[in-house]
C-alpha positions as YAML, in Angstrom:
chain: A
units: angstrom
residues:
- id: 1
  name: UNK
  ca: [17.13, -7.62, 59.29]
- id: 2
  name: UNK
  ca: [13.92, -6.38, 59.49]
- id: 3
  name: UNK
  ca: [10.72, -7.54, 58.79]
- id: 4
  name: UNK
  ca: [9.62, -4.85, 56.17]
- id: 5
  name: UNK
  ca: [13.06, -5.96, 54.13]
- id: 6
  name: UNK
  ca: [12.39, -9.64, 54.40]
- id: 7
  name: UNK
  ca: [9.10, -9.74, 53.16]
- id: 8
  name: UNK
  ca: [8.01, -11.48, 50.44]
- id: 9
  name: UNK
  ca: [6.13, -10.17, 47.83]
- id: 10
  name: UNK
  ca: [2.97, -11.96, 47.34]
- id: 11
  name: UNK
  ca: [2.72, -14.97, 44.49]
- id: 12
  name: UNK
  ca: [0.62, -12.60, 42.35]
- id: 13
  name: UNK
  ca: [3.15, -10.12, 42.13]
- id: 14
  name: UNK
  ca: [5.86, -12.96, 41.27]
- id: 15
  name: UNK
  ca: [3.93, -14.33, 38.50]
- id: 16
  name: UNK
  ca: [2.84, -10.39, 37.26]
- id: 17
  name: UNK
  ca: [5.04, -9.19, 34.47]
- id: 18
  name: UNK
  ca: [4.08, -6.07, 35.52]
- id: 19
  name: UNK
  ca: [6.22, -6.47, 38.82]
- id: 20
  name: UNK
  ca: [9.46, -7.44, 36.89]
- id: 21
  name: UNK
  ca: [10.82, -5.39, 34.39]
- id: 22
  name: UNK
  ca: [13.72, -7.98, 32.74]
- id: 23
  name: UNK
  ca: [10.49, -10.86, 32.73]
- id: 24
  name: UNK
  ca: [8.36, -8.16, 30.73]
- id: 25
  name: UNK
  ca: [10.91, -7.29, 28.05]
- id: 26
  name: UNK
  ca: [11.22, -11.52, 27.07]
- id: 27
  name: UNK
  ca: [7.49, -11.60, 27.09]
- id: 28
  name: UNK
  ca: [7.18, -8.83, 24.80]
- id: 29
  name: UNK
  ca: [9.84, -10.26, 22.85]
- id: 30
  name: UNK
  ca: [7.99, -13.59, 22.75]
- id: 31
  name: UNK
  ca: [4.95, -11.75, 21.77]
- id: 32
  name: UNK
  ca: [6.66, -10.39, 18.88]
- id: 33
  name: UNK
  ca: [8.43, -13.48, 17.56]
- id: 34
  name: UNK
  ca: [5.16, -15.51, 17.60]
- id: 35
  name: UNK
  ca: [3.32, -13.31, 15.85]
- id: 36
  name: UNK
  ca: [5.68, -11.95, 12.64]
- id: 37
  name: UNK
  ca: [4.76, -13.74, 9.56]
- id: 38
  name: UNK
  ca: [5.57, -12.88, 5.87]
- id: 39
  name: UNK
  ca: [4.16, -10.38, 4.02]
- id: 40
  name: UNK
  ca: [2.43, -11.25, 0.97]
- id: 41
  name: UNK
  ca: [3.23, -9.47, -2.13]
- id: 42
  name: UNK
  ca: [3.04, -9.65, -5.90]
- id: 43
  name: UNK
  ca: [5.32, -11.11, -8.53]
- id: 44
  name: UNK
  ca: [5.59, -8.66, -11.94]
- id: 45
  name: UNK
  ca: [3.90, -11.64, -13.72]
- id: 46
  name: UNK
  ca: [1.09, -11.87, -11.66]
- id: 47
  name: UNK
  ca: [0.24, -8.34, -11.67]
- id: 48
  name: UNK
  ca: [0.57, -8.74, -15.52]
- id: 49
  name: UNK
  ca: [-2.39, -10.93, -15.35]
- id: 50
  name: UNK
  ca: [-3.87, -8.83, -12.92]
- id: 51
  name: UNK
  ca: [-3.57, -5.88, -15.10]
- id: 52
  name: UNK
  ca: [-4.99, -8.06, -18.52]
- id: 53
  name: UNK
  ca: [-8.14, -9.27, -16.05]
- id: 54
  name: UNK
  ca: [-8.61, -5.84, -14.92]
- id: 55
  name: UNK
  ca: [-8.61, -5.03, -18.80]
- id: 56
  name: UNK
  ca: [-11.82, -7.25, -19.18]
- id: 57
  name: UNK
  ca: [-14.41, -5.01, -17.37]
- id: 58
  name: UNK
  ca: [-16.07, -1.57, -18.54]
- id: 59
  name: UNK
  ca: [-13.63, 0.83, -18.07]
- id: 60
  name: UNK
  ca: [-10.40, -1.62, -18.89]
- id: 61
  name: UNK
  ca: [-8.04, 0.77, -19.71]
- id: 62
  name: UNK
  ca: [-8.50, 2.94, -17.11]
- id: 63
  name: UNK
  ca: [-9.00, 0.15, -14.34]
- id: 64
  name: UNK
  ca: [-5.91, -1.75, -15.94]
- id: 65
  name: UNK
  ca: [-4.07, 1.62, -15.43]
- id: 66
  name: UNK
  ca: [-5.02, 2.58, -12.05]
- id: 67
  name: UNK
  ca: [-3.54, -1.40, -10.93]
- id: 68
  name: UNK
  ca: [-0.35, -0.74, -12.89]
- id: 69
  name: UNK
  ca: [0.18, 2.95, -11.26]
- id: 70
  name: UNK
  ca: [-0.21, 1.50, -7.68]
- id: 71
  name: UNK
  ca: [2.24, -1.41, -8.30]
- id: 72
  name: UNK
  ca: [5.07, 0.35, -10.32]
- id: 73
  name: UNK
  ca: [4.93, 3.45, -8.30]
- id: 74
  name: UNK
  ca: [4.31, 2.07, -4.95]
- id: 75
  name: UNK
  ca: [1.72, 4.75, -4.40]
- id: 76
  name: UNK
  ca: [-0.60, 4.48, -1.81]
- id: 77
  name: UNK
  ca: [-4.34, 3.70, -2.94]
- id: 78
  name: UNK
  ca: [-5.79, 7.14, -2.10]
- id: 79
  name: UNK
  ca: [-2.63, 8.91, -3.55]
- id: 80
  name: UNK
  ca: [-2.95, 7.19, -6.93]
- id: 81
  name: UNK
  ca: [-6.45, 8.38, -6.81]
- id: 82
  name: UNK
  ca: [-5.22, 11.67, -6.22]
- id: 83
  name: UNK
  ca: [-3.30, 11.64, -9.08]
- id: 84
  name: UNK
  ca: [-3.54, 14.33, -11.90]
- id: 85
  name: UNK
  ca: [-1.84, 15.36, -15.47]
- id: 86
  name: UNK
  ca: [-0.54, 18.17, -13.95]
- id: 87
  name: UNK
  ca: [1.31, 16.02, -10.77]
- id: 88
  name: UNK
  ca: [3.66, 14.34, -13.54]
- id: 89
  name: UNK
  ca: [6.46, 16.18, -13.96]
- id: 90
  name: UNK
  ca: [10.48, 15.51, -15.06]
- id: 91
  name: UNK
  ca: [13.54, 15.27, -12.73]
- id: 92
  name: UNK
  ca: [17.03, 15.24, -14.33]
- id: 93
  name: UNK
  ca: [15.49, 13.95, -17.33]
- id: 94
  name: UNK
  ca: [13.73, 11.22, -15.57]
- id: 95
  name: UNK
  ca: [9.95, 11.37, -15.26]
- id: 96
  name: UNK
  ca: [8.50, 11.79, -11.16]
- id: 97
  name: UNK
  ca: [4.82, 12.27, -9.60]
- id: 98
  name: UNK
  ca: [4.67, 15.05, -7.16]
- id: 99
  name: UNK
  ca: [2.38, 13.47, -4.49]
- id: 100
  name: UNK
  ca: [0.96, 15.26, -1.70]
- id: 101
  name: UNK
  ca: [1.13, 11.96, 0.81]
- id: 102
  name: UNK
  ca: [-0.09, 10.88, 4.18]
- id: 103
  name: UNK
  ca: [-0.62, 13.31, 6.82]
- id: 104
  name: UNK
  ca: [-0.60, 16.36, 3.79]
- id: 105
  name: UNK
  ca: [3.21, 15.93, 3.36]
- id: 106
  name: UNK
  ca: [4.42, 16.59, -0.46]
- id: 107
  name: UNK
  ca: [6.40, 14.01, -1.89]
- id: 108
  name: UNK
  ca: [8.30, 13.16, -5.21]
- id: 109
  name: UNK
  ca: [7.85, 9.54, -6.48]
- id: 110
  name: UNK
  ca: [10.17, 8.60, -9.21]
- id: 111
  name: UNK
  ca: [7.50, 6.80, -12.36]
- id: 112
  name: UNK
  ca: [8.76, 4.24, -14.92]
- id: 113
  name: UNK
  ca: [9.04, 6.30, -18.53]
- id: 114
  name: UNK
  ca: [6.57, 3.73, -20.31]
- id: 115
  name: UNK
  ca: [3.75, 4.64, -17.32]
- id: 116
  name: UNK
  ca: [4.57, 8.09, -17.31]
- id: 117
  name: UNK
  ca: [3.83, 7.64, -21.11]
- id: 118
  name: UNK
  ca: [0.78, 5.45, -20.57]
- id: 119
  name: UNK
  ca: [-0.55, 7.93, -18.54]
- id: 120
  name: UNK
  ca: [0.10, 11.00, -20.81]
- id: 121
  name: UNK
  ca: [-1.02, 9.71, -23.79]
- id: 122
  name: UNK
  ca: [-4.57, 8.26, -21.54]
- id: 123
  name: UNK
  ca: [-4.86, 12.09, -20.49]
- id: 124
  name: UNK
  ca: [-4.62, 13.28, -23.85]
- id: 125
  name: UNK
  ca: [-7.11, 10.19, -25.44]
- id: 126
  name: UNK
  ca: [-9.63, 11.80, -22.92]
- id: 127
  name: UNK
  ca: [-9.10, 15.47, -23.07]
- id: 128
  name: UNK
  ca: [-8.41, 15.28, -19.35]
- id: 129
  name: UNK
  ca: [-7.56, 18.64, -18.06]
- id: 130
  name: UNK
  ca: [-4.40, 19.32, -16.02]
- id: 131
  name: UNK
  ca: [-6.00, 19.27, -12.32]
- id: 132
  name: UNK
  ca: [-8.38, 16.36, -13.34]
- id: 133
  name: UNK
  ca: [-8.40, 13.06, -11.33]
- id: 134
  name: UNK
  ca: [-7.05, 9.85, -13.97]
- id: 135
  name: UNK
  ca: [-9.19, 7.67, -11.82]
- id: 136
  name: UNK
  ca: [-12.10, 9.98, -10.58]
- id: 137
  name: UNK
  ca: [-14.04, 7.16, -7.61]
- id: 138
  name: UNK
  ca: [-13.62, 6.48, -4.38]
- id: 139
  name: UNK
  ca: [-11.11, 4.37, -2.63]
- id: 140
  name: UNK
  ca: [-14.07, 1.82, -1.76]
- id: 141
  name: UNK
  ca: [-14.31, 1.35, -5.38]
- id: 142
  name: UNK
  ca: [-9.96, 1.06, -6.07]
- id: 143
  name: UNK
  ca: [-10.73, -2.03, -3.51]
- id: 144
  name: UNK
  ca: [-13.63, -3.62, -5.71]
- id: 145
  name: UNK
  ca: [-11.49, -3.02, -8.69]
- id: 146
  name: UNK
  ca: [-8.75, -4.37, -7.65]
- id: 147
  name: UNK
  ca: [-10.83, -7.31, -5.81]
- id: 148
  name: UNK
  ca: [-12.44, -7.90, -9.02]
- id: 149
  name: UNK
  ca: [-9.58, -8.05, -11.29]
- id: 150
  name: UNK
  ca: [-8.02, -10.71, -8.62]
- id: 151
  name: UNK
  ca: [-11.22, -12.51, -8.94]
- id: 152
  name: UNK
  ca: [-11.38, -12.85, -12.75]
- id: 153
  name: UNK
  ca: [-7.78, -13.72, -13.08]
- id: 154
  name: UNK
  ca: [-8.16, -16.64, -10.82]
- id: 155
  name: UNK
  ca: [-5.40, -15.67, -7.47]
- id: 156
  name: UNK
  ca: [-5.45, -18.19, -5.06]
- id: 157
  name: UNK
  ca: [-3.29, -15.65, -2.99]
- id: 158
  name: UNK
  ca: [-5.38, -12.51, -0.90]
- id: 159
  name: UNK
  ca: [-5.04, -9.34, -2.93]
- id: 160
  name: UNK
  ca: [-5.08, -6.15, -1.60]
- id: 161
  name: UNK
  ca: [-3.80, -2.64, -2.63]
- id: 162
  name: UNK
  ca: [-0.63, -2.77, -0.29]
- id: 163
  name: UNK
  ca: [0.35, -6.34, -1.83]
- id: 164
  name: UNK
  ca: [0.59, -4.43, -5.50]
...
């Protein structure tokens, strides 16, 4: 045999992950099992009270509606700020949100018939025309809204938009 065939590879390379494809794959799959936890999320009951805290402030009804929207729709925060009279619409008698979604991609979101309600009837209160925003800030201020509303109903829990 010859010497280039019975050489060994240096200790470096033995330890190196990089050198030994099968060793890689179980690190990554270590990696991956060590660090997957649970995802927190929200019961109806607790976004109840967060709804009834988010009542509280200045602009209750709207801020109240805006946390209610992003939970029973499962709308992303900057596409419930999107939203607009003229985006709800009906679908085999069943009422839907026409969404234009991440990446510009237009999407139909199916919308419980009490919020789609809620939301018609806070349009008209308002005189909100068709291609108005409901909830005309920023998605810095959805956060502090939501933040708040966690705040003043007492979570213990982290609240964010995705957990609604």
């Amino acid at each position: 045999m010859s010497s280039a065939f019975s050489r060994r590879l240096p200790d470096r390379a033995v330890r190196d992950s990089r050198f030994m494809p099968e060793k890689r794959n179980l690190r990554k799959n270590r990696i991956y099992a060590s660090t997957s936890r649970v995802v927190p999320y929200l019961l109806p009951d607790e976004v109840q009270r967060l709804a009834e805290a988010a009542r509280l402030g200045t602009n209750g009804e709207r801020d109240s509606l805006f946390i209610l929207v992003l939970y029973q729709t499962g709308l992303r925060i900057s596409e419930g700020l999107s939203l607009t009279p003229a985006m709800i619409d009906c679908f085999e008698g069943k009422p839907v949100l026409h969404i234009i979604g991440k990446g510009n991609k237009p999407r139909t979101v199916s919308c419980p018939m009490n919020l789609a309600g809620k939301l018609r009837i806070y349009a008209s209160e308002r005189g909100l025309d068709p291609h108005c925003r409901f909830f005309p800030f920023t998605r810095i201020r959805g956060w502090q809204i939501i933040k708040d509303a966690a705040r003043s109903a007492a979570f213990t829990k982290r609240i964010f938009p995705h957990s609604l």
